[in-house]
N, C-alpha and C positions, 0 to 999 in steps of 0.2 A: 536691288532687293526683290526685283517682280521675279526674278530664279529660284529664292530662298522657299521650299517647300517644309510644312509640318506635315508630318506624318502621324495621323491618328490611328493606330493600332498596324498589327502586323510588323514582320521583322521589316527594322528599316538597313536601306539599302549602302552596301558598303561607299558608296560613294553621298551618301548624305548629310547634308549639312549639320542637321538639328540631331546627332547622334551626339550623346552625352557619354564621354568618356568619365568612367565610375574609379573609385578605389579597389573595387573588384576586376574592372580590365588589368590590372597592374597583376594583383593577387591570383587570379587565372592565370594567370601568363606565366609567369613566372614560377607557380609550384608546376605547371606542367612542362617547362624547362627540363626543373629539377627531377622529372619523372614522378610528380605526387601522381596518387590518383585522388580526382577530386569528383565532389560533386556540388550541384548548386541548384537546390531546392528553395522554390519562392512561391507566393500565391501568382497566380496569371497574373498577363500583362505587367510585367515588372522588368522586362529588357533583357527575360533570358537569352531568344533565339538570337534579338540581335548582338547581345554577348558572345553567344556564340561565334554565328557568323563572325564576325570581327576578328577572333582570336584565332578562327580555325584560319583564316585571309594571313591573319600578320606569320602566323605557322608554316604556313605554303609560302609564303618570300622568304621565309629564312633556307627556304629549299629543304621544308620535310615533309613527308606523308601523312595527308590526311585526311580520314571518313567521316562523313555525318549522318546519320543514321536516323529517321525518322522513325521510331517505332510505330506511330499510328499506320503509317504503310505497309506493314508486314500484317495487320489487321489483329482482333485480338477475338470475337464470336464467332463461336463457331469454327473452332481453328484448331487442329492435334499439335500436339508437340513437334511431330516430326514438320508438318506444313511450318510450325514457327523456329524450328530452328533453321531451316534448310532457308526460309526465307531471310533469317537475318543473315545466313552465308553468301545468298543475292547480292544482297544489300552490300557488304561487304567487300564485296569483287566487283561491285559495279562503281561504287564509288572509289575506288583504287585502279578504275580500270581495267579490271583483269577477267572480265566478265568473257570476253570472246577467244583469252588465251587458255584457259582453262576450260575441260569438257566438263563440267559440273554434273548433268548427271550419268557420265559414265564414273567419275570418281564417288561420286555419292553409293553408286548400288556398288561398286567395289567394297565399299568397305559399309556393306550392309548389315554385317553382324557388329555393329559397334553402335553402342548408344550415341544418343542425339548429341549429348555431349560431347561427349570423346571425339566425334567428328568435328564440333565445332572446333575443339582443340589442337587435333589434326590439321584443320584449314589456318590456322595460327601458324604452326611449325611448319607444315609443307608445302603453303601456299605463299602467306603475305611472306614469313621471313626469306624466303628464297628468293618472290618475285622482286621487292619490295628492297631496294639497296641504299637507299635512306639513314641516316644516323639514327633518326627518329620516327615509329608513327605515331601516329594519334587515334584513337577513335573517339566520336564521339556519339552519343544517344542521348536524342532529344524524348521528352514525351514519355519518359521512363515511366509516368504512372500508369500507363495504360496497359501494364504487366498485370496490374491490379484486377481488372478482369477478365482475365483468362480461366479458362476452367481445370487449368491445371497447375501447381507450383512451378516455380522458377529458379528459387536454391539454388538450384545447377546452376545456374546461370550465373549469378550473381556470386556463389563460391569460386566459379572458376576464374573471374576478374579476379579476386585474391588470390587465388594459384598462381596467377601469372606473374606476381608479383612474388609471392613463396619463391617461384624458380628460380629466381635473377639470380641466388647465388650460386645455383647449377649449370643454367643455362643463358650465356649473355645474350643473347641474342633476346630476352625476354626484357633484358635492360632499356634495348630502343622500345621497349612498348610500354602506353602510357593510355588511359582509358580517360575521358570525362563526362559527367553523366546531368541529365538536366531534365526539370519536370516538377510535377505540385503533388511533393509524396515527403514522407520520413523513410528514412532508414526502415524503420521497425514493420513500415507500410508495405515493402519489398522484399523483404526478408526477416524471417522470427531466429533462426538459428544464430545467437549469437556467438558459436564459435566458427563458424563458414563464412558470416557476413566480413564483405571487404568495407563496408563502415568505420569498423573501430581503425583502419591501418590508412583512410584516407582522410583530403583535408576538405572540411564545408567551407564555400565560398558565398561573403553575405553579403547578398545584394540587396541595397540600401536605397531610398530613394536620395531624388536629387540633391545636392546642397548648392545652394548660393552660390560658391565661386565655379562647382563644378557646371550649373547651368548657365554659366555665363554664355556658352554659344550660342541659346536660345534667342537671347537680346539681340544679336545679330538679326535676326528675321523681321525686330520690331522697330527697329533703326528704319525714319523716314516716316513711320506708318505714328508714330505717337512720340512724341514731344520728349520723354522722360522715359523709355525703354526700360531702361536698370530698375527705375521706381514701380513702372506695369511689373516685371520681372519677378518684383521681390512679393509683390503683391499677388500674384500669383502661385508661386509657393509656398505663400500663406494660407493659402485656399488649397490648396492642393496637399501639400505636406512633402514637395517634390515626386507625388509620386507619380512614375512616366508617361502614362496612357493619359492621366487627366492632366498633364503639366504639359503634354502635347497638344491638347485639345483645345484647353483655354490659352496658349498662346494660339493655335490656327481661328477659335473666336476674334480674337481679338484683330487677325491677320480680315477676317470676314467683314468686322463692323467696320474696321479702315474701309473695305469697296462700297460698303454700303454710304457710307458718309459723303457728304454731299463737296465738302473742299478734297484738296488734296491728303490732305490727314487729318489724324482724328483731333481734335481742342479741347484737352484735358489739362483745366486748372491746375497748378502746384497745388498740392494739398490732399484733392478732391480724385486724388488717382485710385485708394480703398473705396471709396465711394461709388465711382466708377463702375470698377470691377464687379464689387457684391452685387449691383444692379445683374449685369451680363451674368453673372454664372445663377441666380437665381430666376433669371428669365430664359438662358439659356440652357441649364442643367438640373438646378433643384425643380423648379416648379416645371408638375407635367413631366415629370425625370422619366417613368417608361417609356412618353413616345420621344423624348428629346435621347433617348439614348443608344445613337449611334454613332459608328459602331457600339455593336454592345459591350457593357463593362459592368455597370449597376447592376443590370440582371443577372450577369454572373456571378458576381458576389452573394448577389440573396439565392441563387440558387445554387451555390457552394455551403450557405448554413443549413438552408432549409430541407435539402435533400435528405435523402434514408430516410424518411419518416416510415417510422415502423406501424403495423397494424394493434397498436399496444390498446388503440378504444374498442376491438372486440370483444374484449373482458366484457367492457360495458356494456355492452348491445343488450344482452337479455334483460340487464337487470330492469327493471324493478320486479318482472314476474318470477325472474331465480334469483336468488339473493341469501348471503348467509345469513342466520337466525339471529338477534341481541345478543352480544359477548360482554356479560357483565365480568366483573365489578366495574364502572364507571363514576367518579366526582363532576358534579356538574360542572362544566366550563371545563373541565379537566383535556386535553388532545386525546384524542382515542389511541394515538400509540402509547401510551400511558397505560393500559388497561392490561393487566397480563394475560389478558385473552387475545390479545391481537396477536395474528402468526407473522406479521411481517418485522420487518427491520427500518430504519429511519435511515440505510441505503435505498432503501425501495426498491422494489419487484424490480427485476430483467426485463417485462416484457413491459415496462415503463419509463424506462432509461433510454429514451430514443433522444441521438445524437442533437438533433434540431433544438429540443428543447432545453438540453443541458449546453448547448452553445449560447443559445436565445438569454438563457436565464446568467450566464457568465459575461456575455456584452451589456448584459443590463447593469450587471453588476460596476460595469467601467463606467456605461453612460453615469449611473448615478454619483461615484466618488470623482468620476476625473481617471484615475489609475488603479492597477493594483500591481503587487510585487510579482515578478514573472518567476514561473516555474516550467518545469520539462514536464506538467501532467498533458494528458493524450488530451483534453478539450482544449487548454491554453494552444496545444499544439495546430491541432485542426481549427482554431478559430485565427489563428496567426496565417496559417495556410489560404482559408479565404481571403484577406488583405484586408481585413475590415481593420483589423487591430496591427501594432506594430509594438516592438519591443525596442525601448530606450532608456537611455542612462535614468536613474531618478534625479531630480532634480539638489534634493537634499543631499544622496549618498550618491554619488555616481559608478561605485562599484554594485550598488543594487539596483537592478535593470526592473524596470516596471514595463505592463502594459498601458496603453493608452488609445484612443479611437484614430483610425490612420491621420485624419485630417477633416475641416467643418465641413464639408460637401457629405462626405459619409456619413458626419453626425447629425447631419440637416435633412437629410431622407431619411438613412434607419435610426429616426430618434424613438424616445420613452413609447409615443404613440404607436409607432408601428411592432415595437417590441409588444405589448400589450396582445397587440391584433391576431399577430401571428403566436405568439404564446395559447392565447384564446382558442385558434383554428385548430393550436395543437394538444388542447388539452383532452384527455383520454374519457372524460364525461359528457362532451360534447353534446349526444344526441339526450343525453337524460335531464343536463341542465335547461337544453330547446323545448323538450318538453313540459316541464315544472314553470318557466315561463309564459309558456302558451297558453297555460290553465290560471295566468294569472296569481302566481305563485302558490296555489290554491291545490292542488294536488300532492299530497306529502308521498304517496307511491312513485313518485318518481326522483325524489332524495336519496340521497345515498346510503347506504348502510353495510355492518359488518365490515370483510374485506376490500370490497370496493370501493369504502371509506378511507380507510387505513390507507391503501393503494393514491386513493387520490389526496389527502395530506401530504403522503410521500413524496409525488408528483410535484405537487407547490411548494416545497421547502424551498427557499432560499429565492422565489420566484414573484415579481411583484403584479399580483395581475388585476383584473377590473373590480368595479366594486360589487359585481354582478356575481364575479365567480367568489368575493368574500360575503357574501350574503348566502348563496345557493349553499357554500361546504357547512357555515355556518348554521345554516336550517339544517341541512342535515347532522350534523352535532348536536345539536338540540335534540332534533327528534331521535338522533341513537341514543341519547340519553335518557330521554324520556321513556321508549318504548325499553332498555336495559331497565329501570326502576318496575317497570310492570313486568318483566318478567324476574327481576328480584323479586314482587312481591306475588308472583302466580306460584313460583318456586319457595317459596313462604308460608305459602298456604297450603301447598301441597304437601309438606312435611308437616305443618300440624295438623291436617284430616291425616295424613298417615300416623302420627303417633296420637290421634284421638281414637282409629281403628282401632288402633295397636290397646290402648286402652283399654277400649269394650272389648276385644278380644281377650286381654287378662282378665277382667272383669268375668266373662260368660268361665271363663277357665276354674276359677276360684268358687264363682255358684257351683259350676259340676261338682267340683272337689268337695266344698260343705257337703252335698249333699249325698255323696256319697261316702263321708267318714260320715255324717247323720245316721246314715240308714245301716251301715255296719256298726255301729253303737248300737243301733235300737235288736238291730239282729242279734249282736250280743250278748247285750242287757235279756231279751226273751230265754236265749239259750242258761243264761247262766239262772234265770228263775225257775226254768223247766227242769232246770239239775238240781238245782235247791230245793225243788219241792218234789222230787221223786226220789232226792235222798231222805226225804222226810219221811216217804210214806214207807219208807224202806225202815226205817229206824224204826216208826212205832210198829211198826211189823213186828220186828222182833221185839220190841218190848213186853207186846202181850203175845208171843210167842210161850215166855220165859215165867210170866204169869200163870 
């Protein structure tokens, strides 16, 4: 047993003992027989490479051709299409061999007028299948995510794997070619064009962590070293959830405390073998986990959620000296998205929707029930990709697959508390709520208001955070409420001095007017007695005229 070596991270080596033969070595194997094209997307450290290797070894004994193809070494910043494709053509002729039979760049500027493509298609038809006499090849691409950041599309790329499968029934010779592809990506992460993506026409291979009978070679390494092997074994996949990095790890603990131990092996009462164990991995792995974690695993995970954080708290930065005005109507207690003045939506702003938080706020959601029912939405996807969560049978229906925390190691670090912390770090008020604390909660200019408000509601929907951050939104609610009734009642008062203007304005209106149907009365009245009485004097004129 002093031979028996655990390998904690990196691909292990085809000759190693503690490699775990999965239900996926079977299902690889086998559709790549059959000519599938497959692919086999997992979060890190899940035994893809060494999947790989494995498969590509049993491939090569059966006497066929095979490439493996490292995408991170053909580089991905700072790189033109033509540098990445002609690299993956390297790549290609070197791992088949063909790298010093072929003048590569005299054929390359030969056929300088043909897109990147079409060459690389070319080296397919003129290259492998001529040199290449094989019943079968293989390619395979490791690290497929790293397509992801390139500064240029890949389509091409990735359509013409499906081409090559479209030809088989034109050209057989596309029949011996069989592509398999591996990395911490979606389909939809690689390629958008759902009628070019080789996706829909090939087959996902799921790689699973360990089970019980398949980790059976593992007890091999502990045989000598502890009394009850199979019982450490089992107890350890309890801790783990079988998954391989940390199912490698705490069996090479266990392989460490045996040297350390003072007899020949370790003396672990029947019984007391859980007991045991929980000690070791919380002295060894939970408590002090960032410096206890190497190689690294923990840290990748948290920084597989926490990444992308977007610059979504610039909004906030000004406020409280720019800030929108009170948007009434408001009911006191009432949520400000409630208020038909609010311009947002109860999706929340875009530039609030950062990945981190909306992953954060969905683990929280498992820590707190245990499970939920699993769906194909892009955050269940992206937080399964981190390896925090895993997707399994339900216990009641086992045709409906739920989520669940991978295993208590992951739920013993990133438990409630550090959800909280990092939630906290990421919320988009940050510097406004630091300040309003600072003063002692005593500063109301520094509460939220308007849309800032609304924005940050939006944020915390469905999110369970400190009692700090339900106090700070809460003051500021109050105080939007508040300050929305004064300015109802500034806008209250400003319509009745305006229709009290409006008032003395009729008012002054109606004096003019009396007074001047008064004064044309009186003008009247004068005219029609100056007529009356000089028709008078006109009349006895002639009276005594006639006299």
């Amino acid at each position: 047993m002093d031979t028996y070596e655990y390998q904690v991270g990196g691909s292990l080596k085809l000759n190693a003992p503690s490699y775990v033969e999965r239900r996926a070595d079977a299902e690889l194997y086998n559709a790549l027989i059959r000519g599938e094209f497959c692919y086999v997307f997992n979060s890190r450290q899940m035994g893809k490479s060494s999947l790989r290797l494995r498969i590509k070894h049993r491939l090569q004994q059966a006497g066929f051709s095979c490439a493996s193809i490292d995408m991170t070494r053909i580089g991905s910043e700072t790189i033109t299409p033509q540098q990445w494709y002609k690299g993956l053509v390297v790549e290609l002729l070197r791992n088949f061999k063909l790298y010093r039979k072929v003048n590569l760049k005299s054929w390359w500027s030969e056929h300088d007028d043909l897109s990147d493509i079409q060459r690389l298609s070319l080296v397919i038809e003129e290259i492998l299948f001529v040199n290449l006499t094989t019943e079968k090849i293989f390619i395979f691409v490791d690290e497929i995510d790293s397509v992801i950041s390139l500064n240029f599309p890949t389509d091409d790329f990735f359509a013409l794997i499906r081409a090559c499968y479209n030809q088989r029934a034109e050209n057989p010779d596309y029949n011996r070619l069989t592509f398999a592809l591996f990395g911490v990506a979606t389909p939809s992460d690689l390629i958008s064009d759902k009628n070019r993506t080789p996706f829909n026409i090939g087959k996902a291979i799921d790689l699973h962590g360990f089970t019980l009978e398949e980790a059976h070679p593992l007890a091999s390494g502990l045989v000598g070293l502890v009394d009850n092997s199979q019982t450490i074994l089992k107890e350890i996949l309890a801790w783990t959830g079988g998954q391989p990095f940390l199912t490698q790890k705490l069996c090479y603990l266990v392989q460490i405390s045996n040297q350390k131990a003072m007899s020949g092996s370790l003396t672990i009462p029947p019984g007391t073998e859980g007991f045991w164990l929980e000690q070791l991995v919380r002295k060894e792995i939970i408590e002090n986990w960032e410096a206890n974690d190497q190689p690294e695993h923990l840290r990748t995970l948290r920084e597989r959620i926490l990444r992308n954080e977007q610059g979504s708290r610039a909004c906030f930065q000004s406020f409280p000296q720019d800030y929108d005005p009170p948007q009434p109507p408001l009911k006191k207690g009432e949520p400000y998205s409630k208020s038909p003045f609010f311009k947002g939506d109860l999706g929340g702003s875009p530039s609030l929707k950062t990945r981190p938080s909306q992953l954060l706020a969905l683990y929280q959601q498992i820590l707190q029930q245990g499970e939920i029912a699993a769906d194909y939405s892009p955050e269940q996807i992206e937080l399964r990709l981190s390896g925090l969560v895993v997707k399994q049978p339900g216990q009641e229906n086992k045709t409906s697959p739920v989520l669940r925390v991978y295993n208590p190691i992951y739920q013993s670090i990133f438990n409630q508390d550090w959800v909280e912390q990092k939630l906290g770090n990421l919320r988009p008020y940050n510097q406004a709520l630091n300040a309003w604390l600072a003063s002692n909660r005593q500063d109301n200019s520094r509460l939220l208001r308007g849309q800032a408000l609304a924005e940050a509601l939006n944020w915390k929907a469905g999110k369970r955070l400190s009692v700090v951050d339900d106090e700070f939104l809460a003051a500021s609610q109050e105080l939007s409420w508040i300050e929305q009734q004064r300015y109802l009642e500034a806008e209250r008062a400003k319509e009745a001095e305006a229709r009290l203007a409006e008032q003395k304005k009729s008012a002054r209106r109606l004096k003019f007017l009396l007074m001047a149907v008064g004064t044309a009365l009186m003008v009247s009245t004068g005219l029609g007695v100056t007529t009356y009485l000089g028709y008078r004097r006109s009349a006895i004129s002639e009276m005594n005229a006639i006299a």
